[in-house]
Steps between C-alpha positions, in 0.01 A plus 500: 500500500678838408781318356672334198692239407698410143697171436765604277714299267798420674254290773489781730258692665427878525209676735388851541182702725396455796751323741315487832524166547864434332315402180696681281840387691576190242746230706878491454595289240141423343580376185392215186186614570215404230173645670429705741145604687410826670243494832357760699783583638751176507658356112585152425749432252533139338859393394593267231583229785144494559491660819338774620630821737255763628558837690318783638184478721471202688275542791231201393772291339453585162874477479511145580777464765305360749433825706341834532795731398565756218843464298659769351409800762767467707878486439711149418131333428596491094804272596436096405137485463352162533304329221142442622411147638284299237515226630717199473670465146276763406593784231306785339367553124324840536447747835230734534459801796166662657481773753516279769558168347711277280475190236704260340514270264687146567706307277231208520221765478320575785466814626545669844452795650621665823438817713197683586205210503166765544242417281639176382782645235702205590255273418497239787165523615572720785579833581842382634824699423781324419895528480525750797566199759785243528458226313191595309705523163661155474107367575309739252204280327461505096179699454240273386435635115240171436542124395772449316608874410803697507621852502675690215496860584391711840398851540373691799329767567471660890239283623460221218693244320497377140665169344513430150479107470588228293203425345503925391193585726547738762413501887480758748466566906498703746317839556204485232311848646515648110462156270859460514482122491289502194223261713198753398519560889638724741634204757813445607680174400732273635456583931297218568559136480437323191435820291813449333457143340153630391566777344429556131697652220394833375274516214706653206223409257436202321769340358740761633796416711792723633849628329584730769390642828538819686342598810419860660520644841228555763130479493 
């Protein structure tokens, strides 16, 4: 939020606005990156090792380090930063940053998201945030995206999440208050149990499947 990122073409990584946070402080030695993401006030930056650093606000764990601490607004913080925890043998294809909240994209394509869980952006049936605590990072849960589906792309928005899946149809959760979700309803998705493995693709017309997605901010 009030900042910018650009990826430029010797891998590294360049930021610029607002820096209240340390968003716009880019780590020491940050470099072979291939795609980077830009939150609310935290960035993610995917390398071409396939794992994934992220800086800046972290006060719900949307950095995923496993605690509730910002990176980057204090001095010697830049130094070393750790790749997130994916889990076991784990790597990243794609990342993806919301104001509060962050997704990835797995090697074996799931998809998980960590950091602020209000109105069920992380799509675990709950409300639950996650990546703030010890531990919670190594034991994140795959969102359920439905029998037998995967993800291929992942964009958020400040209170919703959108994955682009294998079979090109298109999901979304989270805050729904403006249609957001594309359910012809105003509900929000993915806070309660089971709403996740239930929930339907959004109607892009028949016949119609996705090529790309892009999300927008609040509601």
């Amino acid at each position: 939020m009030y900042h910018s990122l650009a990826l430029k073409n010797d891998g590294t990584v360049v930021a610029w606005g607002n820096n209240t946070m340390g968003q716009t402080d880019v780590p020491e030695g940050l470099d072979d990156v291939v795609a980077i993401a830009a939150g609310g006030f935290h960035n993610c930056a995917l390398r071409d090792d396939a794992t994934v650093r992220c800086w800046g606000d972290g006060y719900v764990g949307q950095l995923g380090d496993d605690s509730q601490r910002s990176r980057g607004d204090d001095p010697y913080e830049m130094i070393d930063v750790a790749p997130v925890e994916l889990g076991a043998g784990r790597t990243a294809l794609a990342v993806a940053g919301g104001r509060l909240h962050t997704c990835a994209v797995l090697d074996d394509t799931t998809l998980e998201c960590w950091g602020y869980g209000n109105m069920g952006r992380l799509g675990q049936g709950d409300n639950t945030t996650r990546g703030d605590q010890p531990g919670e990072m190594a034991a994140l849960p795959p969102i359920d995206l439905g029998v037998g589906r995967s993800a291929v792309a992942v964009e958020l928005g400040d209170d919703h999440t959108c994955a682009l899946l294998d079979d090109l149809s298109v999901k979304c959760w989270g805050e729904g208050a403006s249609g957001q979700l594309g359910q012809g309803a105003t509900d929000r998705l993915g806070d309660q149990p089971g709403e996740m493995a239930a929930l339907d693709p959004v109607d892009l017309g028949d016949g119609h499947t996705a090529r790309a997605l892009a999300v927008g901010a609040g509601q």
